[in-house]
PyMOL commands that place a pseudoatom at each C-alpha (Angstrom):
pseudoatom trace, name=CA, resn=UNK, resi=1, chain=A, elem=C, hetatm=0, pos=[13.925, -29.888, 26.124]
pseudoatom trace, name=CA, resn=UNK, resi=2, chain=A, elem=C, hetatm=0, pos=[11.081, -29.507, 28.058]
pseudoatom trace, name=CA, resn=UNK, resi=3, chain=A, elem=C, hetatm=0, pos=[11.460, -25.033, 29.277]
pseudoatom trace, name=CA, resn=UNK, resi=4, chain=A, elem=C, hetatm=0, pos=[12.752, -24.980, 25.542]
pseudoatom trace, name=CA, resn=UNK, resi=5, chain=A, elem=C, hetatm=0, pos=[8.701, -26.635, 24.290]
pseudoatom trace, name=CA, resn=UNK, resi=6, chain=A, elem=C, hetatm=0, pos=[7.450, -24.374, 26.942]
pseudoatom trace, name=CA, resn=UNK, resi=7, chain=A, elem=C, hetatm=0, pos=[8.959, -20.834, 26.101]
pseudoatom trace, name=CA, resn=UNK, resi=8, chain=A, elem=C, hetatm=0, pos=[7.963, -21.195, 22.245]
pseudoatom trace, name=CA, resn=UNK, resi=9, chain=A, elem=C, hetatm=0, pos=[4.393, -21.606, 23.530]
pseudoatom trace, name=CA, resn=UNK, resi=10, chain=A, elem=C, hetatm=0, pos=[5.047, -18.552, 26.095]
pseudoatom trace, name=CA, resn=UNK, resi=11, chain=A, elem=C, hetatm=0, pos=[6.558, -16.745, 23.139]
pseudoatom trace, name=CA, resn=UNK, resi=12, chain=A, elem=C, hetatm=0, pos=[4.161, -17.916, 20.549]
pseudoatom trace, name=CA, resn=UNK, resi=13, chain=A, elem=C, hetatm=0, pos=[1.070, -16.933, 22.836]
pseudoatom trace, name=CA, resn=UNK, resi=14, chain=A, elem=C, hetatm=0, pos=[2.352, -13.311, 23.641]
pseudoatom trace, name=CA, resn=UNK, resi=15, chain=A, elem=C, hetatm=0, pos=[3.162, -12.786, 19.159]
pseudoatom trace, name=CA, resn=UNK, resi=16, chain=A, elem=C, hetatm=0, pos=[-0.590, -13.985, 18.772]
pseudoatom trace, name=CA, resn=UNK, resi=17, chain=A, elem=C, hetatm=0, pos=[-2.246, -11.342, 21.352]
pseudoatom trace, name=CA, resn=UNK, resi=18, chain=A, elem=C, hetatm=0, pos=[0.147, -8.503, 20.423]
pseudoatom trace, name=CA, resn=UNK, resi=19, chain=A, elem=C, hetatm=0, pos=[-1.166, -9.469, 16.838]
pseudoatom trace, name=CA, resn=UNK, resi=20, chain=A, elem=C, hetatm=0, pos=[-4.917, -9.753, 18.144]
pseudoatom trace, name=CA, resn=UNK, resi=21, chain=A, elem=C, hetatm=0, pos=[-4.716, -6.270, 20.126]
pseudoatom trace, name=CA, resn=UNK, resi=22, chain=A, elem=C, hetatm=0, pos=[-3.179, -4.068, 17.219]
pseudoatom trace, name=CA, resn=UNK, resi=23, chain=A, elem=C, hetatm=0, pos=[-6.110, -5.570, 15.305]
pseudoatom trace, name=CA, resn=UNK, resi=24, chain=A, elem=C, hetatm=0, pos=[-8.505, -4.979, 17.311]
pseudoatom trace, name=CA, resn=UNK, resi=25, chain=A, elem=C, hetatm=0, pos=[-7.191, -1.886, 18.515]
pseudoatom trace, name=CA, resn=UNK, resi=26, chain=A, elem=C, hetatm=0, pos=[-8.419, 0.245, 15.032]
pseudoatom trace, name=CA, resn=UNK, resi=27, chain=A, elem=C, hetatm=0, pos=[-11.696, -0.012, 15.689]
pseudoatom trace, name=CA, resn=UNK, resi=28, chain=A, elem=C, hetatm=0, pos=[-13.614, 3.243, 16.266]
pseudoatom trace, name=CA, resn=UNK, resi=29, chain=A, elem=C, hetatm=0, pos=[-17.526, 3.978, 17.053]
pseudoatom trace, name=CA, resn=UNK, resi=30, chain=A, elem=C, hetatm=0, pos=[-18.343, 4.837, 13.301]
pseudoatom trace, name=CA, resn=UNK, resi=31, chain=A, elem=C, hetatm=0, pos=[-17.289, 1.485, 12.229]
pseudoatom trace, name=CA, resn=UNK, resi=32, chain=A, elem=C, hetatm=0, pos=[-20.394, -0.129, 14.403]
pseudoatom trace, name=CA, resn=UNK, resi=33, chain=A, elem=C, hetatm=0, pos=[-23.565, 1.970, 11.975]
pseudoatom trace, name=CA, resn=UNK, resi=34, chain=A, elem=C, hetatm=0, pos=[-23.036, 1.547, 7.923]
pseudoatom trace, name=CA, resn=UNK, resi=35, chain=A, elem=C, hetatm=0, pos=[-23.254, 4.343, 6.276]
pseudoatom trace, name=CA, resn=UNK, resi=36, chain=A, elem=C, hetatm=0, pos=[-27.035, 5.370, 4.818]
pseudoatom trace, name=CA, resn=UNK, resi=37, chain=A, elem=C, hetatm=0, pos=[-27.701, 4.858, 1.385]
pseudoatom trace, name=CA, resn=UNK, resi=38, chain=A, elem=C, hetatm=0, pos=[-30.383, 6.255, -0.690]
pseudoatom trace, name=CA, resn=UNK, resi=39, chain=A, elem=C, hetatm=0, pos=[-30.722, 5.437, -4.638]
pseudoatom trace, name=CA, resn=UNK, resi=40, chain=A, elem=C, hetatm=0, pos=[-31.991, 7.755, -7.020]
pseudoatom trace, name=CA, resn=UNK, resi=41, chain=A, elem=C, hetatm=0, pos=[-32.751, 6.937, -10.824]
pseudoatom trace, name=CA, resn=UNK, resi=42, chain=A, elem=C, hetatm=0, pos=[-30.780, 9.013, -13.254]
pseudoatom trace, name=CA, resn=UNK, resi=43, chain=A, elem=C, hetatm=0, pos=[-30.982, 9.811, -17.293]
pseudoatom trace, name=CA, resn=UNK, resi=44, chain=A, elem=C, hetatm=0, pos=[-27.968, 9.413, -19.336]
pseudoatom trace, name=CA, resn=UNK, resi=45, chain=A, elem=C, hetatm=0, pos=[-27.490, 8.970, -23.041]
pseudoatom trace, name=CA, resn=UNK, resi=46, chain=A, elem=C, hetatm=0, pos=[-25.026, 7.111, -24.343]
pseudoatom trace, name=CA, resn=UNK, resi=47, chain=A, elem=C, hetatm=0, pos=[-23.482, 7.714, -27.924]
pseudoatom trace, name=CA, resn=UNK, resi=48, chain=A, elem=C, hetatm=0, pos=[-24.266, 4.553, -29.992]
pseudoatom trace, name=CA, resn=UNK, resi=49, chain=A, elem=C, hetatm=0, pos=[-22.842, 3.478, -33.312]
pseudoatom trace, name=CA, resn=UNK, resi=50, chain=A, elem=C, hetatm=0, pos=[-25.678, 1.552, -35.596]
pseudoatom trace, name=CA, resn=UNK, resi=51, chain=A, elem=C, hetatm=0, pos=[-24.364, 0.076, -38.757]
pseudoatom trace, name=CA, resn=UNK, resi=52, chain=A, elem=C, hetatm=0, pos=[-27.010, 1.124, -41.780]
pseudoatom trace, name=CA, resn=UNK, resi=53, chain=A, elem=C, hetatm=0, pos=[-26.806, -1.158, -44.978]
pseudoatom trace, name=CA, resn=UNK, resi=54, chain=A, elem=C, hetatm=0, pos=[-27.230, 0.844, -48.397]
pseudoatom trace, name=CA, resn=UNK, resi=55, chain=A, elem=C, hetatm=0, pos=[-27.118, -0.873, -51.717]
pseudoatom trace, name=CA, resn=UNK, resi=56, chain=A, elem=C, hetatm=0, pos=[-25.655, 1.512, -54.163]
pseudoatom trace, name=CA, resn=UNK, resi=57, chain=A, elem=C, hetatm=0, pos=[-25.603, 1.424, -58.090]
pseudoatom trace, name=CA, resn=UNK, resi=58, chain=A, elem=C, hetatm=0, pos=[-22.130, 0.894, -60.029]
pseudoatom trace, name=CA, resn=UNK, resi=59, chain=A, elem=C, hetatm=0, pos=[-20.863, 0.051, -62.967]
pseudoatom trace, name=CA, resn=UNK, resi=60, chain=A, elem=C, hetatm=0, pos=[-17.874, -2.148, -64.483]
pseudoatom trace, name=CA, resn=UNK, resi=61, chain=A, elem=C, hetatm=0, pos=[-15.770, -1.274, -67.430]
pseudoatom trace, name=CA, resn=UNK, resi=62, chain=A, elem=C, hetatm=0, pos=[-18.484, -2.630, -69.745]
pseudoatom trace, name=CA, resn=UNK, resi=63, chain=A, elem=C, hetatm=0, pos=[-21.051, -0.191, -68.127]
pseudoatom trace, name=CA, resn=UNK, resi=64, chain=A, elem=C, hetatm=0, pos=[-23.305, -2.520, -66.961]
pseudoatom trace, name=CA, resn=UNK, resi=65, chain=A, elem=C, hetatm=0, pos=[-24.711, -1.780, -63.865]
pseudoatom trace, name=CA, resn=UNK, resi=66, chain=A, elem=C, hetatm=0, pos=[-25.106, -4.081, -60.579]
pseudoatom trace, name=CA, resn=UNK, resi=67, chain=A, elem=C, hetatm=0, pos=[-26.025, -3.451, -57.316]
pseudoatom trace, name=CA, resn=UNK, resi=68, chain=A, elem=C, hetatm=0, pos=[-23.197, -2.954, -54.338]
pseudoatom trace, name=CA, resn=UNK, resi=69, chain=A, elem=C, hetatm=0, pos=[-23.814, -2.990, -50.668]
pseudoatom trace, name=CA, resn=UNK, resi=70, chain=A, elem=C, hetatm=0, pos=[-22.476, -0.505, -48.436]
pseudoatom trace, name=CA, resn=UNK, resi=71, chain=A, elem=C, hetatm=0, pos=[-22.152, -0.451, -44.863]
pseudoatom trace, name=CA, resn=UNK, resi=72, chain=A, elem=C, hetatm=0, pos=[-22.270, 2.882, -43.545]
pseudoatom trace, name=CA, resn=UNK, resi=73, chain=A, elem=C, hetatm=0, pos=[-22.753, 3.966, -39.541]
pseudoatom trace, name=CA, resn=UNK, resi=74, chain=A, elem=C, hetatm=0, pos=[-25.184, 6.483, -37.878]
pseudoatom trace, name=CA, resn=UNK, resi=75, chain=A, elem=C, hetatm=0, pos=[-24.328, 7.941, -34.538]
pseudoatom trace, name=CA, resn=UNK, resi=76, chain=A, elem=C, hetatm=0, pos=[-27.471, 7.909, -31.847]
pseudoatom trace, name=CA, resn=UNK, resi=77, chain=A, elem=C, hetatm=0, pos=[-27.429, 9.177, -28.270]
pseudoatom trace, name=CA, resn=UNK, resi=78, chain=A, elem=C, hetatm=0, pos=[-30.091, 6.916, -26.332]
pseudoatom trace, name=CA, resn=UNK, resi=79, chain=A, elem=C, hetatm=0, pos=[-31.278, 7.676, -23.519]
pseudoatom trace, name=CA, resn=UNK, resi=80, chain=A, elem=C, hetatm=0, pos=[-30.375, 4.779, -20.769]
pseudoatom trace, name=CA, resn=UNK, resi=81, chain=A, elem=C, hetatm=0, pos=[-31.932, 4.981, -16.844]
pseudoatom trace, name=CA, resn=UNK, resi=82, chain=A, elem=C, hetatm=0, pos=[-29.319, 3.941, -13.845]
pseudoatom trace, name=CA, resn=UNK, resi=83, chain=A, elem=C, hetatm=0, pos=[-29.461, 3.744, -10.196]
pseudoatom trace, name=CA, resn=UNK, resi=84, chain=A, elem=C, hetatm=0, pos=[-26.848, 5.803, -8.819]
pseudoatom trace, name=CA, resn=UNK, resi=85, chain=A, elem=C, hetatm=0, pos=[-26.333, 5.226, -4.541]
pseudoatom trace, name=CA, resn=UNK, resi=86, chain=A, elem=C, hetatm=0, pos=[-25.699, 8.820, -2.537]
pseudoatom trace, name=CA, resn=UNK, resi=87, chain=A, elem=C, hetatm=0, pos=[-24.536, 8.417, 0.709]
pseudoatom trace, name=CA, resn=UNK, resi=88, chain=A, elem=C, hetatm=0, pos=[-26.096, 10.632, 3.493]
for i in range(1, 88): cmd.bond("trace and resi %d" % i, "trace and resi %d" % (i + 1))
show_as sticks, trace
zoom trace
């Protein structure tokens, strides 16, 4: 009972650095400096629908007039600033 307790720690230990080396083991010299970053603002216009309310005349079978609203949409580009990143 007792080699039995003491070989599944032996084994145990050598599973858990085998695991630790091939983990560690990736690691290169670019990994140790980020990347360098610079941010520059940028222009771009997005297509917008905006809902425009008309009332319109119209008439019923009696030909009396009354007033109808209409929703109808304009399209507009705006013009929207963003921060892009560019890596050096």
């Amino acid at each position: 009972m007792r080699t039995s307790n003491s070989v599944r720690k032996a084994c145990f230990a050598s599973i858990v650095g085998l695991g630790m080396a091939f983990s560690f083991g990736t690691a290169s010299a670019s990994d140790c400096h980020p990347p360098k970053y610079v941010y520059k603002t940028v222009t771009i216009y997005e297509t917008v629908r905006q809902p425009i309310v008309k009332s319109i005349v119209k008439y019923d079978h009696c030909h009396k007039a009354y007033l109808e609203k209409v929703v109808t949409y304009k399209v507009v580009q705006i013009a929207v600033e963003k921060r892009i990143r560019i890596a050096l």
